[in-house]
N, C-alpha and C positions, 0 to 999 in steps of 0.2 A: 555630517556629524552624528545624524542619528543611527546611521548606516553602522557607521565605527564604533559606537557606544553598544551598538547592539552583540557586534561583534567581542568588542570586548569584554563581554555578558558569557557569549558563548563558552570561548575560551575559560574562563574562570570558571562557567558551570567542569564543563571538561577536566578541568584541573583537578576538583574537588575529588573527581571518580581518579584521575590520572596518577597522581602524585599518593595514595594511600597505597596502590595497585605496585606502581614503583616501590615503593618502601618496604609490601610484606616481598618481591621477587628479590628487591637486593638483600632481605634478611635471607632469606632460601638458598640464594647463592652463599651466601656470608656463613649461612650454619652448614649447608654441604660442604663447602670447606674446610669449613672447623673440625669435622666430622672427620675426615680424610687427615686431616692434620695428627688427629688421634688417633694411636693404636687400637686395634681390637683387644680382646682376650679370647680365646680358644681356649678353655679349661678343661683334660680330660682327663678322667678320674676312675681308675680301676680299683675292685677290693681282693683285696686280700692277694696282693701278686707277689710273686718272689722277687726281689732286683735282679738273678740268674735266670731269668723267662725270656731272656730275647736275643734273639737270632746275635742281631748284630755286636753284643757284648761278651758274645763267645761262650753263646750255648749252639754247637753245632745238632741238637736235638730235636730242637722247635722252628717253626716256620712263624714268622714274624715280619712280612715285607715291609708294609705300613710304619711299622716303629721303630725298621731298621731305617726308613727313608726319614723318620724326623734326625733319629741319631746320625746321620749322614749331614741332615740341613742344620740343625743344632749344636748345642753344649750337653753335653753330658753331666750328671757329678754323681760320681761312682760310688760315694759314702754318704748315701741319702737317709735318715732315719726317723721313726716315727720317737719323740719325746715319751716310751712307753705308756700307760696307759693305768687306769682307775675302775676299772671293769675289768669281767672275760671278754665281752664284748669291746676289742681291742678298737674297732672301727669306732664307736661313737665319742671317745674323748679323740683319739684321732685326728674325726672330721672339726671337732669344736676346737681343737688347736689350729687347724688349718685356716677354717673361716674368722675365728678371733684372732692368730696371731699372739696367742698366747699362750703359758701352760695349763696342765689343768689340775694343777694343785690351784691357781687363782680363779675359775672359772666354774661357773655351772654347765657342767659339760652334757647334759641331757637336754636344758633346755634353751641354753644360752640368753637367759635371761638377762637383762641388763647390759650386753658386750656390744660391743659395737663390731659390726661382722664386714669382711671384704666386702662385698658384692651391695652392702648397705650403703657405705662409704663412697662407691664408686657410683652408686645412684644417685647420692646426690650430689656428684659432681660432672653430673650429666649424661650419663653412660644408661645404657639401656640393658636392664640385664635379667637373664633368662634360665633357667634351668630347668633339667630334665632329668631324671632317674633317683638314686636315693639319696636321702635324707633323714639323720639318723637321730636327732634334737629337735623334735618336733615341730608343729604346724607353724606357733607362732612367729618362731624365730626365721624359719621358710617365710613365710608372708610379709615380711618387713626388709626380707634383704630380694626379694627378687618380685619386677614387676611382672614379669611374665614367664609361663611354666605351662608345660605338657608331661603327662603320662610322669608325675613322682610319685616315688613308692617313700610314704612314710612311714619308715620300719628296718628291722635289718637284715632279713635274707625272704626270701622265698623260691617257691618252684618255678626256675625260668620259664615256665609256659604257663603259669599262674598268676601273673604278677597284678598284686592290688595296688590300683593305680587314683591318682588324682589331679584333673588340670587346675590350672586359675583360672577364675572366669572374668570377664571385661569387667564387671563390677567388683571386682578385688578379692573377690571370697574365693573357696576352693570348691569343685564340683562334687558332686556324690560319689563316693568310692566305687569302682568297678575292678572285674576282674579281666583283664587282658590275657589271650591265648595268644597272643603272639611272642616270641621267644623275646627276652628281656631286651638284648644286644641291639636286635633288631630294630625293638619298638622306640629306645631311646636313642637312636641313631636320626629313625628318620622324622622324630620329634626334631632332632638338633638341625636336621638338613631342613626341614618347614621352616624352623627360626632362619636359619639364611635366609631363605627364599621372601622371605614376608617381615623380616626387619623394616624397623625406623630408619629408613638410608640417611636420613638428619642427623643422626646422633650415633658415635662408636658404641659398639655392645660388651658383655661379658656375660660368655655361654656358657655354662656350668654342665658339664656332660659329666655324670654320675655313673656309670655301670655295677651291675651289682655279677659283676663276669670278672673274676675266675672264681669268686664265693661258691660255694656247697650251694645246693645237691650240683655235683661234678656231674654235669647231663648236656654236653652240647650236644646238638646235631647231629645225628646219624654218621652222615659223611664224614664229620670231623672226630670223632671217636674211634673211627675206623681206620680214621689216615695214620693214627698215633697206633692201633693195637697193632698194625702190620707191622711195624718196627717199633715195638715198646722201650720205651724211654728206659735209660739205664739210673741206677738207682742212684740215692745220693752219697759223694763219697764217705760222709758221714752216715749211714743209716745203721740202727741198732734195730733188734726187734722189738724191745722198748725201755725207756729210761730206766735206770735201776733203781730210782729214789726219788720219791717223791716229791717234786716242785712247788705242790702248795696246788697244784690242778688237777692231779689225778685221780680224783673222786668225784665223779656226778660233771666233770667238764662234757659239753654237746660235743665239740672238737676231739675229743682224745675217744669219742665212742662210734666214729664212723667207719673202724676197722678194728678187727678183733686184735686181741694180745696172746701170743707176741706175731709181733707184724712179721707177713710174709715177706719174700722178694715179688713173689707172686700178685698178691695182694696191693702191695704198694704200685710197683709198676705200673699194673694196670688203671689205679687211679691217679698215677701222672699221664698216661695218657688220655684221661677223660678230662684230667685239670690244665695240659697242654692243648688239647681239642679244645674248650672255652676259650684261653686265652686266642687260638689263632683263630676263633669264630671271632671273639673283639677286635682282633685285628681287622679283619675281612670289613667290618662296620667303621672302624675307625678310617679308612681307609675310602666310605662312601661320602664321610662327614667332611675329609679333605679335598675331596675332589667337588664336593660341591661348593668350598669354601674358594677353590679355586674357582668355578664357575661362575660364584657372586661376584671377582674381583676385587677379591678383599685381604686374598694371599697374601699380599705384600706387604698390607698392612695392619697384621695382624698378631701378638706375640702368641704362641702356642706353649703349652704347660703340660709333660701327661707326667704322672706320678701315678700311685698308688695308696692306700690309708695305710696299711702294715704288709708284713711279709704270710710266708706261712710253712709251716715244717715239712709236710708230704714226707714222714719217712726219717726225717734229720732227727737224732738223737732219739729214737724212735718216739720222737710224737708226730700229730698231725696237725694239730692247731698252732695259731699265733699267739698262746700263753705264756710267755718265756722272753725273755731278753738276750737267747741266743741273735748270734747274727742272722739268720737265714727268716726268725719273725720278727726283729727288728730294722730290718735294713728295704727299702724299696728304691724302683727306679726312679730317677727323676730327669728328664730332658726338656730344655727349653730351645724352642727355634722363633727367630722374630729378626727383625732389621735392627741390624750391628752387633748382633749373637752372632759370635762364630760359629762357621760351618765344619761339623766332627771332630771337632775338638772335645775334650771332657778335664776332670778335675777330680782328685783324689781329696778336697776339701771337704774335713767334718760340716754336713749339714743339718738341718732338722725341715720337717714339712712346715714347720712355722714362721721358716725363713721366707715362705713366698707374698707370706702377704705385702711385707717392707719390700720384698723384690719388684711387687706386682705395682706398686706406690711409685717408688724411684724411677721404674722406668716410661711409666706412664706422667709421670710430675705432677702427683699427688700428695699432699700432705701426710705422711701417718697418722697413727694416735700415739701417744708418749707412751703407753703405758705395754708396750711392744713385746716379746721375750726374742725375738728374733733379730737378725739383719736381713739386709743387702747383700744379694748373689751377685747383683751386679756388677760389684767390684772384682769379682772372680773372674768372669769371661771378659772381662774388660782389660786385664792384667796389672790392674792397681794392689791387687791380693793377690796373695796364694791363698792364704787359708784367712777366715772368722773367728776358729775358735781352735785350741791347739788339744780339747778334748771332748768329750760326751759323756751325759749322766743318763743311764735309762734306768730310771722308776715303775715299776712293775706292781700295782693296790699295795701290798704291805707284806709281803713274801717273796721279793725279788728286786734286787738294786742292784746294776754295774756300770761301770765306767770304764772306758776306752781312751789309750792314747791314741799314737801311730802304731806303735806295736804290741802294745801291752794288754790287755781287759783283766778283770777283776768282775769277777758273780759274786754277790754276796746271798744266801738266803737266810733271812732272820729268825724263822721259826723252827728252823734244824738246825741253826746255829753252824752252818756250810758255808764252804768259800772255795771258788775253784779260779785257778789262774791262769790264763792261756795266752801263750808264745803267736801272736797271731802274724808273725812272720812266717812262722815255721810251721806253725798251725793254722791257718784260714779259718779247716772246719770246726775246731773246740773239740778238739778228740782229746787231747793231754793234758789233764789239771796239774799244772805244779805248787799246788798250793803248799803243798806240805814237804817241798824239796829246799831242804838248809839252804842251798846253792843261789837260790830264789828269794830268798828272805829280803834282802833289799828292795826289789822290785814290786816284795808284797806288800809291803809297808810303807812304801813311794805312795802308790794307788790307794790303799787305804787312805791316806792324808787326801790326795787327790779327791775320793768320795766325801769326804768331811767338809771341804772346800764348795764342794758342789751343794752338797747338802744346808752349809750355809745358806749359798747364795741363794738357792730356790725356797729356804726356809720348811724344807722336808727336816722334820723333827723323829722320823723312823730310825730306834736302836740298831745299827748293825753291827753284827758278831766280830768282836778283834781275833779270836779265834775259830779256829775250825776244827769241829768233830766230825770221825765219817758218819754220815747218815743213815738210815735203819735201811737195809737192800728189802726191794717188794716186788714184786711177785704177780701180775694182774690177769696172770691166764685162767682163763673160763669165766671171767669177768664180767655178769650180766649185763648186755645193752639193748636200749630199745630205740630207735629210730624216730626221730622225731618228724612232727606233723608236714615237713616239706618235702621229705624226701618221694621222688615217682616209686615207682611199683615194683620197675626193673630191679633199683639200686638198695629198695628193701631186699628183695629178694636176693640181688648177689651180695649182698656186704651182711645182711641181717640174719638168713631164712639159712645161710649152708655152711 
């Protein structure tokens, strides 16, 4: 008996160690599963790119393997648009629409104070989440929505081989600023490839891949500049030597001073093949980010996102910035590829970048917040929808509103008291204003109601003009510019010095 008692001494010491040991292995199994059960997010995030930049959307000009291969595995939506913007710095209400999901008539869009942000949201519903590259709303609102980060640049452009950078450190703060020589593409690529590699395999993530590629100074890589000047990209079919009236930018904009007036063919070209050379050097990185995403084993379960923050002109109506509410600086690409996205399919449905957040929610089976400006893409590639919204309001600071049907748009500019109409059937690029064509008259004043409508719902109180006078024609040749502090030496010298 004492033999036995001893023993069953034993056992129970045993147990004590035993049975805790079981408890945290079946939790480990229990959250690796869970973990698996949840999608990833792959967020990747270009600035300033045209929706017309990629190979497989039928630009036969640019080399785009990588983003032809998501648009093959993906949804496309062909009418993807930034909700204009409240700056010249079109990128930073942009990105604070994207991460609140809201517009930015409601929000502090510099500093996002007070909003509650994607990636915040999704931390605390257990997700691990990461970002890398820019950030355009400062430190705080960075530190509250992401638990871990490598090499961001808090700011909005700089010299791709300059790039001032900052990690997060274990203890939550941000490191000392430094200047990285490595070319921007690169360096945030394989910050995002270290996040694979060294992830919580417990818990799904959300990686925030920020590039500040195709943005100015237009400086890729040797190689890649050179691929583009040997067959220089043909110019836009829209292209002027420059606008003939004044938008409300043309004076003192950074954007509108990176090419003399009036714009060459010369001149232009060549800096689409330095802004085509970026983008396929992003390519080239995007493309290391996937392949090791497959390597994690996490491809499959993973939903993948690339967009862009706005467009940008290279040439269109002879500007070069994205200051304007033409199509080519309001419109970017947007593809999504994940399990039960159709594969090369796409969607001619009005969207905005604010749609992704409610997108990113639905499909992961996360709650939103109420106070949303967006939907659910979901239901599009799904085929419960065709379309969200049967039109669009682009808000432009307080010198530029229009509105879009399927065929229709409407510019309004309030300080020149201008309105121009475009047949975007028949016109794509906005080359025909019929604004002041009798024959038009109904369709101007359809749209008009249409803006008032929008104007309501957003509670934009900006007068705009019932009528339209033509506007004073200007003239910007021999127009001083000086080169601002990012530009390298080369692109001083050929854009500024001759």
């Amino acid at each position: 008996m004492a033999v036995f008692g001893r023993g069953v001494r034993i056992i129970q010491s045993c147990l004590v160690f035993v049975l805790p040991l079981f408890a945290v292995c079946q939790y480990c199994v229990t959250s690796v599963g869970y973990a698996k059960e949840r999608l990833n997010v792959l967020f990747l995030f270009a600035d300033d790119m045209r929706a017309d930049t990629i190979a497989a959307h039928g630009n036969p000009n640019i080399e785009t393997p990588n983003l032809d291969r998501l648009a093959q595995k993906g949804f496309t939506f062909r009418r993807n648009y930034v909700f204009g913007g409240n700056s010249g710095a079109v990128c930073v209400p942009s990105r604070a629409m994207l991460m609140s999901g809201r517009r930015w008539f409601d929000i502090d869009t510099s500093s996002l104070k007070g909003t509650l942000l994607l990636p915040e949201l999704l931390g605390s519903n257990g997700y691990e989440t990461f970002a890398t590259g820019k950030w355009h709303n400062g430190e705080a609102s960075w530190l509250r929505a992401f638990q871990r980060g490598r090499t961001i640049m808090f700011g909005g452009m700089s010299d791709h081989t300059k790039v001032p950078v900052k990690d997060r450190l274990s203890d939550g703060s941000l490191s000392l600023l430094r200047v990285s020589d490595q070319f921007s593409s690169e360096m945030f690529a394989d910050s995002a490839i270290e996040f694979l590699k060294t992830r919580d395999r417990d818990r799904p993530f959300f990686a925030y891949v920020a590039f500040t590629a195709p943005h100015d100074p237009r400086q890729p890589p040797q190689e890649y500049r050179d691929r583009y000047y040997r067959k220089l990209p043909p110019l836009p079919s829209n292209f002027l030597p420059q606008l003939p009236f004044d938008n409300g930018m043309m004076n003192g904009g950074r954007d509108e001073n990176l090419a003399a007036w009036p714009r060459t063919e010369a001149i232009i070209r060549d800096q689409l093949a330095e802004y085509y050379g970026l983008i396929t050097h992003m390519d080239d990185q995007i493309g290391r980010i996937l392949e090791a995403l497959e390597q994690s084993g996490d491809a499959e379960n993973t939903l993948i996102v690339f967009t862009a923050d706005n467009g940008l002109a290279m040439g269109s109506h002879g500007l070069l910035g994205k200051q304007s509410v033409y199509e080519h600086s309001m419109k970017t690409p947007l593809m999504i590829v994940g399990p039960n996205v159709p594969a090369g399919e796409s969607s001619s449905a009005f969207t905005y970048l604010f749609d992704l957040f409610p997108t990113i929610c639905d499909v992961l089976k996360i709650s939103p917040p109420q106070n949303l400006a967006g939907s659910s893409l979901r239901s599009i590639w799904s085929g419960e929808k065709k379309e969200i919204r049967d039109s669009l309001f682009l808000p432009y600071i307080d010198i530029q509103r229009a509105v879009r049907d399927d065929r229709w748009k409407l510019i309004a500019y309030p300080k020149i008291e201008y309105l121009q109409l475009f047949d975007l059937q028949s016109d794509p690029d906005e080359r025909h204003n019929l604004a002041g064509q009798p024959e038009h008259a109904d369709e101007l004043k359809r749209l008009q109601q249409l803006m008032v409508r929008w104007q309501t719902e957003t509670g934009d109180q900006l007068k705009v003009p019932a009528e339209s006078r033509e506007p004073q024609a200007i003239d910007l040749t021999g127009k001083p510019r000086d080169p601002d502090q990012w530009q390298p030496e080369w692109i001083v010298e050929k854009y500024f010095r001759q």
